[in-house]
C-alpha positions as a Markdown table, in Angstrom:
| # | Residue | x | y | z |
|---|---|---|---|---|
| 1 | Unk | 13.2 | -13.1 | 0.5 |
| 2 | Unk | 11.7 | -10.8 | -2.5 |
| 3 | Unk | 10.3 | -8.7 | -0.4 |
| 4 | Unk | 14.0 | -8.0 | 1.3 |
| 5 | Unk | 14.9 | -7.7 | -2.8 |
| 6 | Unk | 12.3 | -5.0 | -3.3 |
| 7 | Unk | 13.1 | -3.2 | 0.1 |
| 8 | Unk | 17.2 | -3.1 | -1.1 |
| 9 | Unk | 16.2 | -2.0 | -4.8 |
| 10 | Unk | 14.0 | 0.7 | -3.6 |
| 11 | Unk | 16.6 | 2.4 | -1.1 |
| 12 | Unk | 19.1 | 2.5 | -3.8 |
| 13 | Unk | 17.1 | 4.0 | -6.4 |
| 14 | Unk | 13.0 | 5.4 | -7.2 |
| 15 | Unk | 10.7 | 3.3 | -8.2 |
| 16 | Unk | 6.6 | 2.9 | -8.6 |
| 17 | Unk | 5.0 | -0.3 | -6.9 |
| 18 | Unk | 1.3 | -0.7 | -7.6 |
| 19 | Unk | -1.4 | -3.0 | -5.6 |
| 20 | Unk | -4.3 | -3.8 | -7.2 |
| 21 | Unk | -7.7 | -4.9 | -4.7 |
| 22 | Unk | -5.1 | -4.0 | -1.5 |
| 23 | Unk | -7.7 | -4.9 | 0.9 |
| 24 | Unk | -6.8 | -8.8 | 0.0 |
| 25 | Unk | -3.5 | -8.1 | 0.9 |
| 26 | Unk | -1.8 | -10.0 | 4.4 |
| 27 | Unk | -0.9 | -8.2 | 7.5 |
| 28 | Unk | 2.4 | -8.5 | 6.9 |
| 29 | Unk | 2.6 | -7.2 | 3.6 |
| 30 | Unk | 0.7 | -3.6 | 4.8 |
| 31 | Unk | 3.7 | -4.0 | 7.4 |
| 32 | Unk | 6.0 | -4.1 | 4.1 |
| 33 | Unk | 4.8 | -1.4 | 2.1 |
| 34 | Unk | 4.3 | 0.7 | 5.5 |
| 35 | Unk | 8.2 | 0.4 | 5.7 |
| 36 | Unk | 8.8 | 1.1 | 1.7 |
| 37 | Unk | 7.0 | 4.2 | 2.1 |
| 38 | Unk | 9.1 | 5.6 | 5.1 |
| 39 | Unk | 12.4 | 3.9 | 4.3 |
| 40 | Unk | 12.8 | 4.1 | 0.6 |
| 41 | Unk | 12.5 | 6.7 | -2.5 |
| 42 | Unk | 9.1 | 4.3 | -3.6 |
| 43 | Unk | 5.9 | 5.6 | -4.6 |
| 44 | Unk | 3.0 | 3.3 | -4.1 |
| 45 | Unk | -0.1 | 3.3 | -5.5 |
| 46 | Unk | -2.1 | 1.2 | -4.0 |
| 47 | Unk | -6.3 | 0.8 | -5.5 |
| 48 | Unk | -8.6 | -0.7 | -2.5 |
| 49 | Unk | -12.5 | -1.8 | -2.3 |
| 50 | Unk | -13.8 | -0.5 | 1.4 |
| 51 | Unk | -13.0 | -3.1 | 4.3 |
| 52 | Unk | -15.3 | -5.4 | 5.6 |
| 53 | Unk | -16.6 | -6.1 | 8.7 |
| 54 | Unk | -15.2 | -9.2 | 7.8 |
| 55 | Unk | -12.0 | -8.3 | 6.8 |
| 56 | Unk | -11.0 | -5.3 | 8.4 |
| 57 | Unk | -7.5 | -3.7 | 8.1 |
| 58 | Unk | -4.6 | -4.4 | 9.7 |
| 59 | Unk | -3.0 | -1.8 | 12.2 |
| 60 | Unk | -0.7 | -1.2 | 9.1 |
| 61 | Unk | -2.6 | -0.6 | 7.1 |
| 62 | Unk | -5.1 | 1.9 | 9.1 |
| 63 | Unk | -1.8 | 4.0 | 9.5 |
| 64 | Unk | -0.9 | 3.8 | 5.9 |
| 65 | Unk | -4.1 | 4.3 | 4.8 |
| 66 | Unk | -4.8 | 7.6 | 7.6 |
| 67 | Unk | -1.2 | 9.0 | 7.0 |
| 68 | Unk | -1.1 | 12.8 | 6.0 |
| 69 | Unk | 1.3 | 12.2 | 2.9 |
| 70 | Unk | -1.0 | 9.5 | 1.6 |
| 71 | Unk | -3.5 | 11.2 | -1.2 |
| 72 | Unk | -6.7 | 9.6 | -1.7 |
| 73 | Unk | -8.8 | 9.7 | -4.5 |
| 74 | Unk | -12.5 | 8.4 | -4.6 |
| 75 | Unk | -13.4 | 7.2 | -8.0 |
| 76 | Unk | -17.1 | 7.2 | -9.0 |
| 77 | Unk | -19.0 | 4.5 | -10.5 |
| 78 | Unk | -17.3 | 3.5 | -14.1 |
| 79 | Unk | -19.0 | 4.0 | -17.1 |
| 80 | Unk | -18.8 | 2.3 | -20.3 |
């Protein structure tokens, strides 16, 4: 039901959605934002470890991930 919330208030109008560690995230959720991001005026920003053997990505999110409007930026390590 909140996703069919955000879905409605993103077609109507721009807005930012942010994921932080979006490898943890469910199948259908990737199939969610892969939606947002053709349907709607949303920009996501999504931050994401590398996938595990043991969790690899979703089908969703491969295509989100591998789409040519999606920018990527590697960070390096973080210092303090």
């Amino acid at each position: 039901m909140q996703l069919k919330f955000y879905f409605q208030f993103a077609v109507s109008q721009p807005c930012l959605f942010t994921v932080d560690n979006a490898q943890f995230i469910d199948e259908e959720s990737w199939d969610f934002l892969e939606d947002l991001s053709a349907d709607s005026h949303a920009i996501l920003v999504l931050s994401l470890r590398p996938f595990s053997s043991s969790n690899p990505p979703c089908e969703a999110a491969i295509r989100l991930i591998g789409h040519d409007m999606t920018k990527k930026i590697k960070l390096g390590e973080l210092i303090c």
